[in-house]
C-alpha positions in Angstrom: -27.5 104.8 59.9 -27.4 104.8 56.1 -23.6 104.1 56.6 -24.3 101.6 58.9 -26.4 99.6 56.7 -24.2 99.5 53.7 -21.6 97.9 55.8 -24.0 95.1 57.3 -24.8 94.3 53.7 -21.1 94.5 52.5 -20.2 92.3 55.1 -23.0 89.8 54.9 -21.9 89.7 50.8 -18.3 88.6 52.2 -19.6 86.1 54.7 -22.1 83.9 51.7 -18.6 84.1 50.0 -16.4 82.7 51.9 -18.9 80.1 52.9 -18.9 79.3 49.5 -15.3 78.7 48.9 -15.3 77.2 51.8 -18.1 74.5 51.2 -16.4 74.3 47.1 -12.9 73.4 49.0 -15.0 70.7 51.0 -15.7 68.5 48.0 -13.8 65.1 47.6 -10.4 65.8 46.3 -11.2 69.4 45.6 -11.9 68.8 41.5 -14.6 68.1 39.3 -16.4 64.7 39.0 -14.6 62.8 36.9 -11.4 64.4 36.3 -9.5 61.3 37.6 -10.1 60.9 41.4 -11.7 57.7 43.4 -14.2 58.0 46.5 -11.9 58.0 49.0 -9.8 60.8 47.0 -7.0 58.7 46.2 -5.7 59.3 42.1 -7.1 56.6 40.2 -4.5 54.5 38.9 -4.6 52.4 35.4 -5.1 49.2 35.4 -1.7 46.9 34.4 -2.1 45.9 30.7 -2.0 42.1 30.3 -0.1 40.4 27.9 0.9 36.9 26.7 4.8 36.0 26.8 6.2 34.5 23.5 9.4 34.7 24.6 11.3 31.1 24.8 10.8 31.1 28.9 7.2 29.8 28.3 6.4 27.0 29.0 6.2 24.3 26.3 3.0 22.4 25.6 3.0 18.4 26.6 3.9 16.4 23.7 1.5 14.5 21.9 2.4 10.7 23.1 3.6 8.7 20.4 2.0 6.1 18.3 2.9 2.8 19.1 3.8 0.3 15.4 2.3 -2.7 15.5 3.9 -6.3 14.2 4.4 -5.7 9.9 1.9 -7.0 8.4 4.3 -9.2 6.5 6.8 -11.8 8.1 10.3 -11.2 6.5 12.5 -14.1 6.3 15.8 -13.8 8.4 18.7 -13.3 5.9 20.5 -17.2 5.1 23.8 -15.3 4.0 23.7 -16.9 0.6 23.4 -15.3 -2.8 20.2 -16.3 -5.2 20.8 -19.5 -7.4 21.4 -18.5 -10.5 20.2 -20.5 -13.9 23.8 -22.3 -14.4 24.0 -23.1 -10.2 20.8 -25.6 -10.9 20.9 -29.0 -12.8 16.9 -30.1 -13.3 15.3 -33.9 -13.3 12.1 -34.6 -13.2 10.3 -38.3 -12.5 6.8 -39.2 -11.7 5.1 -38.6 -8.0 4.2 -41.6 -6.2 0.9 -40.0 -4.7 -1.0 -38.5 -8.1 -4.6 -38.4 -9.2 -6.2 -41.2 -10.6 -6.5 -41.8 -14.5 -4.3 -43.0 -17.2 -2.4 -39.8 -17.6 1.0 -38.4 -15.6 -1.0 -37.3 -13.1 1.5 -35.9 -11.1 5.5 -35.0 -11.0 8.1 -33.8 -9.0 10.7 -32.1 -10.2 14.0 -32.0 -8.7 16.5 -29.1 -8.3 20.3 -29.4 -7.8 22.9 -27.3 -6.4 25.8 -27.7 -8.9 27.4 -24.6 -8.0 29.7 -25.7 -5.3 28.7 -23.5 -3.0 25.3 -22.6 -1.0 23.1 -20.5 -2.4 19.1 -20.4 -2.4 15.8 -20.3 -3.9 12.3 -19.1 -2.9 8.5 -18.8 -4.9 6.6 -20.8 -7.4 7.7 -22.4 -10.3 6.5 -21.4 -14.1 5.6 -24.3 -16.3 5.0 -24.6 -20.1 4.9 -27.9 -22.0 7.4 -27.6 -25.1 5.8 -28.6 -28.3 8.1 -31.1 -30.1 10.5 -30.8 -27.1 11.4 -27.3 -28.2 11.2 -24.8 -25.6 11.0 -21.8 -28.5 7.4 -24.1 -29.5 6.6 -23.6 -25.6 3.0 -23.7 -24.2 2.7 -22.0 -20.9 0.4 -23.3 -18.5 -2.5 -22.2 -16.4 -0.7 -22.1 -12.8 -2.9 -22.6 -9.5 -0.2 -22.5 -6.1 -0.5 -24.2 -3.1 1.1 -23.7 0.0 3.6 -21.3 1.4 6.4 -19.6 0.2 9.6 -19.3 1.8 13.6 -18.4 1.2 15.1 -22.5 0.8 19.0 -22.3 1.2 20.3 -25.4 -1.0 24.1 -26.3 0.1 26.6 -27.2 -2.7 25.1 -30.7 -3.8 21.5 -30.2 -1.9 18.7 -30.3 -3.7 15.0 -28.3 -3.6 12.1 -29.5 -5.0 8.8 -29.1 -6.0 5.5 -30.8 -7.0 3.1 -30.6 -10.2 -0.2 -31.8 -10.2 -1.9 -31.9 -14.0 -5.9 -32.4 -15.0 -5.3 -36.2 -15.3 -6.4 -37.7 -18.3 -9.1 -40.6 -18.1 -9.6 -43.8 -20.7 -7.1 -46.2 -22.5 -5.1 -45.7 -25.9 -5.4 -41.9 -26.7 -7.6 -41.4 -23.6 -10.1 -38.5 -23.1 -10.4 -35.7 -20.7 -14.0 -34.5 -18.7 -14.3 -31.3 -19.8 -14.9 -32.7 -23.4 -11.0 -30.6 -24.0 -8.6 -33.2 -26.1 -5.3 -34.4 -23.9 -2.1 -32.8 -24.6 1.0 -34.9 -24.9 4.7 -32.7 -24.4 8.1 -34.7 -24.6 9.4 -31.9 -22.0 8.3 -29.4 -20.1 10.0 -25.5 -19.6 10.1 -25.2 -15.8 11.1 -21.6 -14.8 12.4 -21.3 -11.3 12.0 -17.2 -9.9 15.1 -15.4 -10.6 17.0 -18.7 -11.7 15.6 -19.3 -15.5 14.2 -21.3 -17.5 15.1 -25.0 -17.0 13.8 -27.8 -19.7 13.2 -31.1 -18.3 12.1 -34.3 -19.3 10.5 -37.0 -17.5 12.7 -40.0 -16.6 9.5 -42.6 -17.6 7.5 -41.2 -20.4 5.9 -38.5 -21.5 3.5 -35.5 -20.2 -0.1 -36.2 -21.1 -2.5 -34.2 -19.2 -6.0 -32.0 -19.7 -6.8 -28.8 -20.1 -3.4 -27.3 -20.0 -4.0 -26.5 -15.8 -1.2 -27.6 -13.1 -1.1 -27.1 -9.4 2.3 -26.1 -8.4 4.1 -26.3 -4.6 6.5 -23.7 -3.3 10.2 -24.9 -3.4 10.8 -26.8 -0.7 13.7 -28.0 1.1 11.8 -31.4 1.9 11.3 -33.8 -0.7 7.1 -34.1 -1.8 5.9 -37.3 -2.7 
């Protein structure tokens, strides 16, 4: 009996252990928690690592759009196909304007600009002016300037002629005359008229002499039309 017992407990001892390995080799995918397996038992695998291409297959951004220009903000003048008149290319006269302020003065001028060059060639801007003490353009005066009108490129053919106008602070009164702002009237046999980028041309008036105030002038652009 005592033999019999020790076998019943010996073999109850091998039966809990084999249940146990059994139940042990039941669990999902047979390892540890953790050690790398999924519910279902499948291996876990690693996620793909993501990267961004900067290889030259990319594809290239969209282009900014371009900025449309605008007109210039200045108007150029169309090229004449002439050179620049030059100081010897222009012969000067000068005679008194028909439409000039009132008072005893010159009042106004024009002075007249020829093409002696024999060929075209063209002028453009304001005109300097200085009166020329004792007709000396060395004893020269300049004068205050005020422009009027537009300037543009004038071609003058071989022979034309471009022009422009001088109005002066007339003088008021008889004999010596006065002027209104009290200044006294200046008197200049000739005057230095300086023409842009064609010198310094002095003139005289074909019927007198300069008298005028305040040592002001209004000057026109050369022009191809004659002023009056």
């Amino acid at each position: 009996m005592y033999g019999i017992g020790i076998r019943r407990v010996a073999t109850a001892m091998v039966t809990a252990s084999a249940a146990t390995l059994l139940m042990t080799a039941c669990q999902p995918g047979g390892s540890p928690a953790g050690a790398g397996s999924s519910p279902s038992g499948a291996p876990v695998k690693p996620a793909a690592s993501t990267s961004t291409s900067t290889s030259g297959s990319a594809s290239p951004s969209t282009p900014a759009a371009s900025a449309t220009s605008g007109s210039p903000a200045h108007t150029t003048t169309p090229s004449t196909g002439a050179k620049a008149c030059g100081l010897p290319d222009l012969k000067a006269s000068m005679y008194q304007a028909a439409v000039r302020p009132d008072g005893t003065g010159t009042g106004a001028a024009i002075v007249e600009f020829t093409n002696v060059s024999g060929k075209a060639c063209t002028v453009q801007g304001y005109p300097t002016v200085a009166g020329a003490g004792n007709g000396s353009p060395a004893k020269n005066r300049p004068l205050t300037v005020t422009t009027t009108g537009g300037a543009s490129t004038v071609k003058v053919p071989a022979g034309g002629k471009a022009w422009t106008k001088l109005t002066f602070v007339q003088v008021q009164g008889e004999a010596d005359g006065y002027c209104k702002s009290g200044a006294t009237p200046a008197s200049y046999p000739t005057l230095v008229v300086g023409v842009p980028g064609a010198g310094a041309h002095q003139v005289a008036l074909t019927d007198g002499v300069i008298a005028e105030c305040d040592d002001k002038v209004t000057v026109t652009a050369l022009s191809a039309a004659k002023p009056s």
